[in-house]
C-alpha positions in Angstrom: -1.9 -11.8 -15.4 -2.2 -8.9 -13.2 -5.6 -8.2 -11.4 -6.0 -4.6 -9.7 -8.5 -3.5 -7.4 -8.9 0.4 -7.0 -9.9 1.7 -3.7 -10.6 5.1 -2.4 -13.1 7.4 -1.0 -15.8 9.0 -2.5 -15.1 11.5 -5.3 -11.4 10.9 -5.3 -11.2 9.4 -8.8 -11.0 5.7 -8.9 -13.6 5.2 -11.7 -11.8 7.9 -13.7 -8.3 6.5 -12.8 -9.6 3.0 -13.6 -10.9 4.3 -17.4 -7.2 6.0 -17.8 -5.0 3.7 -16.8 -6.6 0.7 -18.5 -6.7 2.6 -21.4 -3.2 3.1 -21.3 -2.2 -0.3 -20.8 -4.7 -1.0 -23.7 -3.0 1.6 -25.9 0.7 -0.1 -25.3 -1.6 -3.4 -26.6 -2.0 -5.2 -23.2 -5.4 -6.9 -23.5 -6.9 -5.5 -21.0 -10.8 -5.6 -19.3 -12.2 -3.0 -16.6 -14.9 -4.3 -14.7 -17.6 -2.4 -12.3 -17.0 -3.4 -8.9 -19.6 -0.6 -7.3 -22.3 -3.6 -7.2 -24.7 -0.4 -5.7 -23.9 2.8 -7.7 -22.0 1.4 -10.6 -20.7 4.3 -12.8 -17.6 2.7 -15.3 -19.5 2.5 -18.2 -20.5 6.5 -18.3 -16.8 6.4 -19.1 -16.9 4.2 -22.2 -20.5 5.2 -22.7 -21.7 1.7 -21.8 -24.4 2.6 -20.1 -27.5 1.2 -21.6 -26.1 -2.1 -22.6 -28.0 -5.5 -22.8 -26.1 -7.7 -20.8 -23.7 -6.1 -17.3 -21.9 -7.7 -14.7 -25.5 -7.6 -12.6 -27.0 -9.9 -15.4 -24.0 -12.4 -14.4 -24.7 -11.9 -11.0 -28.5 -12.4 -11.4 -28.3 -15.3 -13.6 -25.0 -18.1 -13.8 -26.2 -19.5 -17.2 -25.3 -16.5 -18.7 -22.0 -16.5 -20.4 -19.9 -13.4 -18.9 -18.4 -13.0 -22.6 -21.9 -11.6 -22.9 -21.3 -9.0 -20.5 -17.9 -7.8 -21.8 -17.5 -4.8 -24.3 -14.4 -3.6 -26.3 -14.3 0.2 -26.5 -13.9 1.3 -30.0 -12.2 4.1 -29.3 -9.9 2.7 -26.5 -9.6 -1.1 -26.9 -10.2 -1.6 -23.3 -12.1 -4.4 -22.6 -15.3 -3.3 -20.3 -17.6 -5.4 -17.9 -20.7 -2.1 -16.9 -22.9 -2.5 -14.1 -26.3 -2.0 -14.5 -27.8 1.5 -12.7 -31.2 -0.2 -12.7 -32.4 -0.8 -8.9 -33.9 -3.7 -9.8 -30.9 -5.2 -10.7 -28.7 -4.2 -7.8 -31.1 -5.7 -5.4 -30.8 -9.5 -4.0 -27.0 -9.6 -5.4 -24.2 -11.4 -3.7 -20.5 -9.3 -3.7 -19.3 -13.8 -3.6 -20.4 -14.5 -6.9 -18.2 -11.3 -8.2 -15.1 -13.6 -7.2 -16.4 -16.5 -9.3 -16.7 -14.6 -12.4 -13.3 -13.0 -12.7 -12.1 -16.4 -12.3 -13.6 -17.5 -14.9 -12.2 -14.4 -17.3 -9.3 -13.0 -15.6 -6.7 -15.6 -17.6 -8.0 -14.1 -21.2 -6.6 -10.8 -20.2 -3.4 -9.8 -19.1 -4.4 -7.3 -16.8 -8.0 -6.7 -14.7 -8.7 -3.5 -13.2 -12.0 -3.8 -10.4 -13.5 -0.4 -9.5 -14.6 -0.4 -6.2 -17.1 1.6 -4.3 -16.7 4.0 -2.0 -14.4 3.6 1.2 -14.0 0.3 2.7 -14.9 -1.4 -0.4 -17.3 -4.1 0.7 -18.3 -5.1 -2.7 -15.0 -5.6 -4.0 -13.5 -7.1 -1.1 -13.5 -11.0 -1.9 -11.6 -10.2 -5.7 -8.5 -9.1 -2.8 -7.9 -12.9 -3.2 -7.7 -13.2 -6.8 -6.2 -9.5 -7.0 -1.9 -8.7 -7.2 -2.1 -4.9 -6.8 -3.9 -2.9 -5.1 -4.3 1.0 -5.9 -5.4 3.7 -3.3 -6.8 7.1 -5.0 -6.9 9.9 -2.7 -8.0 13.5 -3.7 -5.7 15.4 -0.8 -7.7 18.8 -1.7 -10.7 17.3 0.6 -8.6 18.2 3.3 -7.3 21.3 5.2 -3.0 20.6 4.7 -2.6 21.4 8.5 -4.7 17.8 8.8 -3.2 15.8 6.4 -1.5 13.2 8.6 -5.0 12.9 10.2 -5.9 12.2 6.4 -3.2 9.3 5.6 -4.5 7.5 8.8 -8.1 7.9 8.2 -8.0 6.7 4.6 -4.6 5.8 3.1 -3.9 3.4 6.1 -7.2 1.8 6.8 -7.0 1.1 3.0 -3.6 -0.3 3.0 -4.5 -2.6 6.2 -6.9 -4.4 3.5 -4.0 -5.1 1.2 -1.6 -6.1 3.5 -4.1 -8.3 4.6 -4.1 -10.2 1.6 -0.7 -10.1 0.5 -1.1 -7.4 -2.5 1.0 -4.8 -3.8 0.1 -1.2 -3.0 0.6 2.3 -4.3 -0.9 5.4 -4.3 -2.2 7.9 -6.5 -3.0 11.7 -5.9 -6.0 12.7 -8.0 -7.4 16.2 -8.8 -4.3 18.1 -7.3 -5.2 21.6 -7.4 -3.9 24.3 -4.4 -2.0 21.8 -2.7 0.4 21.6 -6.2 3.2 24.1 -4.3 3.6 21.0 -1.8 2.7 17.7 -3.4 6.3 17.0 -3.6 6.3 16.9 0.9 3.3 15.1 0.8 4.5 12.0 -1.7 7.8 12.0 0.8 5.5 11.7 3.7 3.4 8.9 2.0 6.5 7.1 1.1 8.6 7.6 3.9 6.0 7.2 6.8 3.5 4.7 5.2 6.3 3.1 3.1 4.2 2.5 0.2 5.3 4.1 -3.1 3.2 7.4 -5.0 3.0 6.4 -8.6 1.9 9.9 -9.3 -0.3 13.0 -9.2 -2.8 13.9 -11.5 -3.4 17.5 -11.9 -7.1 18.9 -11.3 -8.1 19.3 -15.2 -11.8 20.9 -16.5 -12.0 18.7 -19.3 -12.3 15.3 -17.6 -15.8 15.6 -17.3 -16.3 16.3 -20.7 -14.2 13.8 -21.6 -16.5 11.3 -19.3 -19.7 13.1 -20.9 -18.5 11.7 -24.4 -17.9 8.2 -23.1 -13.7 8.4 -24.0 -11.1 8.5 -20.9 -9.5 11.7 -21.3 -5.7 10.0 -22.1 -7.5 8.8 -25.8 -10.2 12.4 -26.1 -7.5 14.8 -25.4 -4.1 13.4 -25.3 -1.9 16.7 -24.4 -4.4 18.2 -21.4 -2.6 18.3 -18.3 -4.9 15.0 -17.0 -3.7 12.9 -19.9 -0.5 13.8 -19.6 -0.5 13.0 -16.3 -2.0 9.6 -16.7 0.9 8.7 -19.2 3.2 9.2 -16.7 1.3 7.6 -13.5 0.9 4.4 -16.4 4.6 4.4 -17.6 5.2 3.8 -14.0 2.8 1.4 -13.5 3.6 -0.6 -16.3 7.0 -0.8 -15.4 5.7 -1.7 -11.9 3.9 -4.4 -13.0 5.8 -5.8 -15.6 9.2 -4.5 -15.7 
């Protein structure tokens, strides 16, 4: 079993990555289950429009009696496997990040692999799954910053984030998200990643206009529109991390 926590800052992706590359791992027939780890602004089941379900991961963290197969939903489109946060306040207030631990552990061994969105930057509400978790993924959106500043970029957020997940052991890689102007020198930057950081770049996803629409829906862009540059993308960034994984 393979349990992944995806960290970045905000707006670089890691719900969207989450939806994609579970999806992938769901379409090569990996059982596979996604869970909201943004305890505060959960957003993962706008994805798999999942939104106004009865039961989420806060009604497990609200109430233990409640069976977490309760809260789990498989994607008709997808097959993925999805655990929603609830985007009531009332439910995000008085929760405890601690119990989050004690429910994978009670589901993780029915799949064989967990992604954990996490919230934004250091991710505080994901933190205690790092000791259940294997893998660890950064997203980073490297259009947010001016090129000239970019090594001030990989300090400020690739390494701070990789610190947490050397911390606990876990396997890291990166992935750049919404690559737009900076497509001419992506190449330089994944050699800087990897050579200075000396974590691996699993790939770049192009900057694509249909992956909101495709979140709008409530189907990850790799199943909605398979040959946009985004899914395509995706394929490639989860060849490379199934092989990762599991080669």
């Amino acid at each position: 079993m393979a349990l992944i926590v995806v960290t970045g800052r905000g707006g670089a992706g890691k719900t969207t990555t989450t939806a994609n590359l579970s999806t992938f791992l769901a379409m090569r027939e990996y059982r596979v289950l996604a869970v909201d780890g943004d305890l505060y602004l959960p957003n993962l089941g706008f994805h798999f429009a999942l939104d106004t379900v009865k039961y989420t991961l806060h009604s497990l963290l609200k109430n233990p009696d409640i069976d977490p197969e309760w809260a789990i939903y498989k994607h008709p489109q997808t097959g993925v496997h999805v655990m929603p946060g609830s985007t009531q306040l009332q439910d995000v207030l008085g929760i405890s990040p601690k119990r989050l631990v004690e429910i994978l552990d009670k589901v993780k061994y029915k799949f064989g692999v967990v992604f954990v969105d996490s919230p934004t930057g250091i991710p505080f509400d994901t933190l205690p799954t790092f000791e259940l978790a294997n893998y660890q993924l950064i997203v980073v959106e490297i259009e947010r910053s001016p090129i000239y500043s970019f090594e001030t970029m990989v300090k400020n957020e690739i390494e701070k984030l990789k610190a947490l997940g050397e911390r606990y052991k876990l396997n890291i890689g990166v992935i750049l998200n919404k690559v737009r102007e900076s497509e001419d020198v992506v190449d330089a930057i994944i050699d800087a990643v990897e050579s200075d950081l000396g974590v691996p770049v699993l790939g770049w996803i192009p900057f694509d206009n249909n992956v909101p629409e495709s979140i709008n829906v409530g189907i990850p862009i790799l199943k909605y529109m398979p040959r946009s540059d985004a899914a395509l993308a995706f394929r490639e960034v989860g060849e490379i991390l199934e092989e990762w994984i599991f080669g």
